[in-house]
Residue, then its C-alpha position, 0 to 999 in steps of 0.5 A: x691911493x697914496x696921498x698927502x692929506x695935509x695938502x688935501x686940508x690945506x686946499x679944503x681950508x682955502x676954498x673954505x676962507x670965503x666962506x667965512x669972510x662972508x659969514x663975518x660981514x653978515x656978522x659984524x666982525x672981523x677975522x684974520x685967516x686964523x681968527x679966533x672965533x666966539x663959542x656957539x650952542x653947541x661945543x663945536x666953534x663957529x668954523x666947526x659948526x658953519x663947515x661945507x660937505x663938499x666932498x659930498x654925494x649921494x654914491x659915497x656919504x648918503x643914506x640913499x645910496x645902497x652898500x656898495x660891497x665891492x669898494x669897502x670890501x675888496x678881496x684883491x687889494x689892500x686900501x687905505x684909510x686916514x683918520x684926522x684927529x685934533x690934538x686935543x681930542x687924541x688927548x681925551x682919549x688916550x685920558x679915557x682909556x688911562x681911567x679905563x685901564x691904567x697907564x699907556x704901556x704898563x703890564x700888569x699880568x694876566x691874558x688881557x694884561x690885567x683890568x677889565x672894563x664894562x664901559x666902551x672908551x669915548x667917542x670922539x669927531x674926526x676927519x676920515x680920508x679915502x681916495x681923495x674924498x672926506x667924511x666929515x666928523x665921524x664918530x671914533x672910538x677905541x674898540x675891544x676888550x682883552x685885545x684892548x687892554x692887553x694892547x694898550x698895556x703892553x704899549x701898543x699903539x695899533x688899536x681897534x677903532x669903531x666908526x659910526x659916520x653919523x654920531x655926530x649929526x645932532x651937532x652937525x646937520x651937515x652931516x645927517x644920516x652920513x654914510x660910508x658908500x652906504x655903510x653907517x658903522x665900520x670895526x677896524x680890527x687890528x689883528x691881535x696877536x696874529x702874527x698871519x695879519x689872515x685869521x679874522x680874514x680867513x674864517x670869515x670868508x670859510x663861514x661865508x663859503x659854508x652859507x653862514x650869514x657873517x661880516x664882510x672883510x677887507x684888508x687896509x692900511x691905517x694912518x692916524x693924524x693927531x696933530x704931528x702928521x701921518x702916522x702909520x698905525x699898521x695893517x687892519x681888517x674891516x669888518x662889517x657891523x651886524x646890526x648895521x648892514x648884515x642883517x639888512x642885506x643877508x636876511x628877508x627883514x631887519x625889523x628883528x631883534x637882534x641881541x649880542x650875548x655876552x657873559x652871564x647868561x650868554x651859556x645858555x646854562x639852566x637858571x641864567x637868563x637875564x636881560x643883561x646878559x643879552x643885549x639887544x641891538x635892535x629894537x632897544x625901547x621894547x623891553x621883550x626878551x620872550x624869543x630869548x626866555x622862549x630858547x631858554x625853555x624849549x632848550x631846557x625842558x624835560x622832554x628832551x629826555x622823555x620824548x626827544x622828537x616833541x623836543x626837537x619841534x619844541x626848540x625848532x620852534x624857536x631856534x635854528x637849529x640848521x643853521x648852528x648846527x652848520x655853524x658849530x661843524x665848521x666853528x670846530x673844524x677850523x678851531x676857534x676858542x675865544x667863542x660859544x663853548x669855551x667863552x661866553x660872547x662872540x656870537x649874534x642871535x637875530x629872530x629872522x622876522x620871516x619865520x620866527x627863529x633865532x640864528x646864529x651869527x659868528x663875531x670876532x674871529x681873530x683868534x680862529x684857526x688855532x687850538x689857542x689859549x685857555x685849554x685849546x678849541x673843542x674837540x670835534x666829539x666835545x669831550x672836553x666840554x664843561x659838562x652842563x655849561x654850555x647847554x646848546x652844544x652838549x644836548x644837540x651833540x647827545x641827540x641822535x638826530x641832530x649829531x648825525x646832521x652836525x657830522x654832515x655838516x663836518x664832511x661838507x665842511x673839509x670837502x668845501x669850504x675848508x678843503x685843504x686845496x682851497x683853503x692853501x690857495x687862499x692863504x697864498x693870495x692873501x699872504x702875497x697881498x698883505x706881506x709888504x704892508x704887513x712886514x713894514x709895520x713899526x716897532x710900538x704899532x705891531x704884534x710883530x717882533x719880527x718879519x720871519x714872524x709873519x713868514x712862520x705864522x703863514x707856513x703855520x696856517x697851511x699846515x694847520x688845514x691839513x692837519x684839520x682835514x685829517x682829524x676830521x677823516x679819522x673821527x668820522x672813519 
């Protein structure tokens, strides 16, 4: 639903003005429709602080209210999404990210446009507008890290943003436990250097297709207010947080832990568990990685060798193995190189509380359905897999008994979830679906040069399905 949110402020700023004119009687001062008001406690001025929710039920913004999958994650159609930001607080973040990876619109080389940072960029409050309604002061913040920084250097506008609807409800209890029809985080995912705007999209519907428990998706349009009016910042993809919602609908419990892995450590090489290189995600104030140190163990352990069959009940022990194995075929299959087995992160392990054993969850898939960078994906067979690097692959794959799983799991992969016929038909829906938002976007806002570029980029992905079918026949034949 198209509309004009200014008109929507104004109207809100209306019904608002009584408001405050009771509050200065009660006061003893006297305000104009544009008075200045004295600071209180918190950084936020009295307006700020003294805000109505009206907008507020408990289907759409409270913590009561189940997610509701259907109206955040449409397959059918592409929403929109306003975010109101002040002037001032684009300010600090366009500021944060200066001090975080140099100035706006100057590359200085590399695959991620030259420095790194291991700090997330700051949050800010803002207004969210969907359908008519408001969120009120939600947590936003620019997301990412090669993508970020690449993005930003190359002058790109067209940023990944993270919401969390109750950052801010210390400041204001107006606000407290704020949901989004029930979700509390949301990743707007700005399709970097997908020309398709379908790979993030795709590949989480082929994990969820295989029974992988993954992040919901949907497509939406997203326009920006910092203070000169709607700007339109392109075509995103939300994608559902998995220590928010995920592991709370797609597993018995969410008392687990759940760690997201990243770099040293994240290998799973022998000798490099450290607890910073899994960060955990649920239960941060018990200081217990044991699960971890226990997969560490049982992975690398001598009997692995000596007595494959202790092994194997040693590591299933701890690990899920079913489930990874399922995974890695179909992370193979369509072709992924910016995860597990070439990079170290991209991936979530949850100790299911059911049972014990930690689960892989796939992340960040906008890089998937290509051979891509860095040398390309693995090969199905893994010979050009770093020899001890990535230990979870290379000895599951040497064993007899879990390859013969892993090559199952390859054929039902090209027969269903990833079947050329499928896979073809889907990529048609989504490119008719997104092509008019997707070929509007604007120059400084897009990864876009051109609109043949999007064309090109969807004839590209049919044709990479089959061809995928095809290298899978002929390596099980």
């Amino acid at each position: 639903m198209n509309y004009d949110v200014n008109s929507v402020l104004l109207e809100k700023r209306n019904r608002f003005i009584p408001i405050l004119m009771t509050l200065t009687m009660l006061w003893g001062i006297s305000c104009s429709d544009d008075a200045s008001f004295p600071d209180i406690e918190t950084d936020a001025t009295i307006e700020d602080a003294a805000f109505v929710p009206e907008d507020w039920t408990i289907a759409t913004h409270s913590k009561e209210a189940d997610p509701d999958f259907s109206e955040v994650f449409s397959d059918t159609e592409v929403k929109r999404f306003d975010i109101v930001i002040t002037p001032e607080h684009w300010q600090e973040m366009r500021d944060d990210m200066t001090s975080l990876y140099g100035s706006f619109g100057v590359f200085s080389g590399g695959p991620g446009g030259g420095s790194f940072s291991d700090e997330n960029p700051v949050f800010i409050p803002a207004e969210i507008y969907y359908n008519g309604r408001q969120w009120y002061k939600v947590g936003v913040r620019f997301k990412g890290n090669s993508s970020l920084a690449s993005s930003w250097k190359r002058g790109i506008l067209k940023l990944s943003f993270k919401l969390d609807f109750d950052e801010y409800e210390d400041d204001y209890p107006q606000i407290d436990n704020q949901r989004f029809y029930g979700f509390k985080k949301l990743s707007l995912k700005n399709n970097f250097d997908d020309q398709s705007f379908l790979r993030e999209k795709v590949a989480a519907d082929v994990f969820k297709a295989a029974g992988l428990a993954v992040s919901h998706t949907a497509f939406y349009t997203v326009y920006v207010d910092y203070g000169e009016g709607p700007v339109y910042f392109g075509l995103y993809t939300m994608v559902e947080e998995v220590d928010d919602t995920v592991i709370d609908t797609q597993f018995s419990s969410d008392d687990g832990n759940l760690y997201k892995p990243e770099e040293y450590g994240a290998t799973f090489e022998a000798g490099t568990f450290n607890e910073g290189g899994f960060e955990k995600k649920t239960n941060e104030d018990e200081g217990d990685w044991s699960d971890i140190q226990s997969l560490f163990a049982a992975l690398h352990d001598d009997t692995r060798l000596t007595d494959p069959e202790t092994w194997r009940t040693r590591l299933e022990s701890i690990f899920d193995t079913e489930t990874f194995l399922n995974y890695l075929a179909v992370n193979t299959v369509i072709q992924n190189w910016d995860t597990y087995g070439i990079m170290p992160h991209n991936y979530y392990l949850y100790n299911k509380p059911d049972n014990g054993q930690l689960t892989w969850i796939p992340w960040d898939n906008n890089e998937a359905l290509q051979t891509g960078k860095m040398g390309g994906a693995l090969h199905l067979d893994f010979s050009n897999l770093e020899s001890g690097a990535w230990p979870l692959i290379e000895y599951l794959y040497e064993d007899d008994n879990y390859r013969e799983i892993y090559h199952s799991y390859l054929r039902k992969t090209i027969e269903g979830a990833f079947a050329p016929g499928k896979i073809s038909s889907l990529y048609d829906r989504y490119a008719s679906l997104v092509e008019p938002m997707a070929t509007s976007e604007e120059t400084g806002y897009s990864f876009l040069n051109s609109s043949d570029e999007f064309y090109e980029a969807i004839e590209f992905l049919k044709q990479h399905v089959v061809n995928r079918n095809s290298v899978v026949e002929n390596y099980l034949d």
